[in-house]
C-alpha positions in Angstrom: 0.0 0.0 0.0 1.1 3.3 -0.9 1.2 6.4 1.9 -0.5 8.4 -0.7 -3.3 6.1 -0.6 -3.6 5.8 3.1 -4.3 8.4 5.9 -2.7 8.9 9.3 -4.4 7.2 12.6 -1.9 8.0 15.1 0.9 6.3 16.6 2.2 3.2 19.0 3.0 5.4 21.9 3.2 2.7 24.6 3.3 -1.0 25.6 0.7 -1.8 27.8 1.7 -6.0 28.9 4.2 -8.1 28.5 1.9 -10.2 26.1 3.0 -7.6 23.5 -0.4 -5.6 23.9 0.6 -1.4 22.4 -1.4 1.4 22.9 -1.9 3.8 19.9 -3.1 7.0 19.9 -5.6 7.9 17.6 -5.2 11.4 16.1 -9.1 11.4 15.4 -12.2 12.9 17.0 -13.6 10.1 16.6 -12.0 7.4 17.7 -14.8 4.8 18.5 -15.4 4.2 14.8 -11.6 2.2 15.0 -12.2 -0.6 18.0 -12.7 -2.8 15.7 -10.1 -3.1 12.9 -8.6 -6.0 11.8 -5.7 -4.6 10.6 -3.3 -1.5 9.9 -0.6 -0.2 8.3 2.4 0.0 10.5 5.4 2.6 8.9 8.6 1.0 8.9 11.8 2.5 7.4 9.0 4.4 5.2 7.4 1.5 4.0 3.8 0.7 4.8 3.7 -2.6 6.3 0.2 -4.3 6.9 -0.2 -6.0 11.0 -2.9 -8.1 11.7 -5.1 -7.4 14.8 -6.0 -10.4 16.9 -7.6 -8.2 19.6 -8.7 -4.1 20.0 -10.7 -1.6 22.2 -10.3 1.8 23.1 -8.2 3.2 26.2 -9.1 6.3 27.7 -11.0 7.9 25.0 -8.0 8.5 22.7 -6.3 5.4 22.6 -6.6 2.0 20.7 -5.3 -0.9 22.8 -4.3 -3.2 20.3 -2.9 -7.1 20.1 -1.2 -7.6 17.0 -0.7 -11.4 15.7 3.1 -12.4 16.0 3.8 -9.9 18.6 3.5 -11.8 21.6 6.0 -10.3 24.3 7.3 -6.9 25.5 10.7 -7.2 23.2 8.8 -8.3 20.2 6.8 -5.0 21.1 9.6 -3.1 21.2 10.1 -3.1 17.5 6.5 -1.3 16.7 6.9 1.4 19.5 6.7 4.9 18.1 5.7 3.6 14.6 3.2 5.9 13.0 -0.4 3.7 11.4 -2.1 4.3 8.5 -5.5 2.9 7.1 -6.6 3.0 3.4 -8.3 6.6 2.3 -11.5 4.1 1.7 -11.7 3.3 5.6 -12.4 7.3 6.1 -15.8 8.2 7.0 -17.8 10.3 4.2 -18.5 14.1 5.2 -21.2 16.5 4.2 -21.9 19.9 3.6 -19.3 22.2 4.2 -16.7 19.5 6.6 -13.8 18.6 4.3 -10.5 16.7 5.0 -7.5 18.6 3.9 -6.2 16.1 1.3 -9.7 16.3 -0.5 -10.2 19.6 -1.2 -6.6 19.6 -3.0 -7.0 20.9 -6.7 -9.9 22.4 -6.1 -10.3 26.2 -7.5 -10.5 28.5 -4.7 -13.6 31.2 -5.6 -13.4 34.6 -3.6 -17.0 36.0 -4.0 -15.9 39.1 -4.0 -12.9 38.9 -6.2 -13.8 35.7 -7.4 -10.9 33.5 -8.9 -8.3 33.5 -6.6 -6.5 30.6 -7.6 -6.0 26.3 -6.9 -6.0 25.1 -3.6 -2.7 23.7 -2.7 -3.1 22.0 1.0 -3.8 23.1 3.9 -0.8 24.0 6.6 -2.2 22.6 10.0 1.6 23.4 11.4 0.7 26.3 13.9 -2.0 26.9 16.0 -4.2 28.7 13.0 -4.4 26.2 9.9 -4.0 27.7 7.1 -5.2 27.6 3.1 -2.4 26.8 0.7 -3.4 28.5 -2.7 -1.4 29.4 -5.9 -1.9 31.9 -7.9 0.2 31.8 -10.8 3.6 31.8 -9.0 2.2 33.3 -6.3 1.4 31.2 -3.3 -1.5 33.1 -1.1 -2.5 31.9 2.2 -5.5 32.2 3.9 -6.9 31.5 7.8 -8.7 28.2 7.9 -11.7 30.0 9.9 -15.4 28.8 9.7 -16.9 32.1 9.0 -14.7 32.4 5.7 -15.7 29.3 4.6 -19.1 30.2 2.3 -19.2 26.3 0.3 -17.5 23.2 -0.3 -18.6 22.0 -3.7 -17.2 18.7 -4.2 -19.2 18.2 -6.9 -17.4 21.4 -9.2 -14.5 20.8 -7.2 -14.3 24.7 -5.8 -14.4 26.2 -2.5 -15.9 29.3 -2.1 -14.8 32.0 0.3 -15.7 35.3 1.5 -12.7 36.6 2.9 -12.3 40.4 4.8 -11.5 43.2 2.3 -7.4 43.4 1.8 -6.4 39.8 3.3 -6.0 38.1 -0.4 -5.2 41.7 -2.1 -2.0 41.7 -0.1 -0.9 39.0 -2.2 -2.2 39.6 -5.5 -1.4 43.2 -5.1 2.5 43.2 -4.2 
């Protein structure tokens, strides 16, 4: 399986017995729709590599107390501590109306309504504590808060996003 194809769960962040039991923690809001996989992608040396759960419930809200097959003791373990998981894109739950994930709304033309084409929508930079859009304009690359009241549409089906930002935020860029 290729990463592109997959998205991120969490991570093995602990060992929980000396069966070889691991705790992962889910980077999801909703991690209750996971307690009962029967298997995952485990990255090793950057290669996806699929694990086989014998056993799985949640721990704590945000963790996934997993028995993988062949991992029977704490050493064994040892070797899948700190490794990232990864399910297939399918396994992601569908969303409606204006909710998006990040990687979806890649490509999509990015629609000001009051300046209109702005430009394609590159990503979405979830690195500080605001994320932000990712959109390119020609060479330009224009980025904009990730904030609910900028957000007018998500039209999947003309692949666009339509935004109604604050007078001057995306002239800065295009005007420089």
């Amino acid at each position: 399986m290729r990463k592109k194809d997959c998205f991120y769960l969490g991570k093995i962040a602990k060992k929980f017995s000396f069966k070889g039991e691991v705790l992962a923690y889910l980077d999801t809001d909703e991690p209750y729709l996971y307690d009962n996989l029967e298997s995952v992608f485990v990255e090793k040396n950057k290669d996806l590599v699929p694990f086989f759960i014998v056993k799985s419930s949640i721990h704590k809200n945000d963790f996934l107390r997993i028995k993988f097959e062949d991992i029977d003791s704490e050493e064994e373990a040892d070797q899948v501590m700190g490794c990232a998981i990864y399910l297939p894109l399918t396994m992601l739950p569908k969303l409606e109306g204006d909710k998006f994930y990040y990687h979806e709304i890649v490509g999509f033309k990015t629609i000001d309504e009051r300046l209109g084409f702005v430009g394609i929508m590159q990503g979405v930079n979830d690195s500080n504590a605001q994320p932000l859009f990712e959109i390119l304009n020609g060479e330009k690359e224009i980025l904009v808060p990730m904030v609910d009241q900028f957000i007018v549409k998500v039209d999947r089906e003309n692949k666009q996003i339509i935004l109604n930002t604050p007078p001057g935020l995306i002239d800065l860029y295009l005007n420089d």
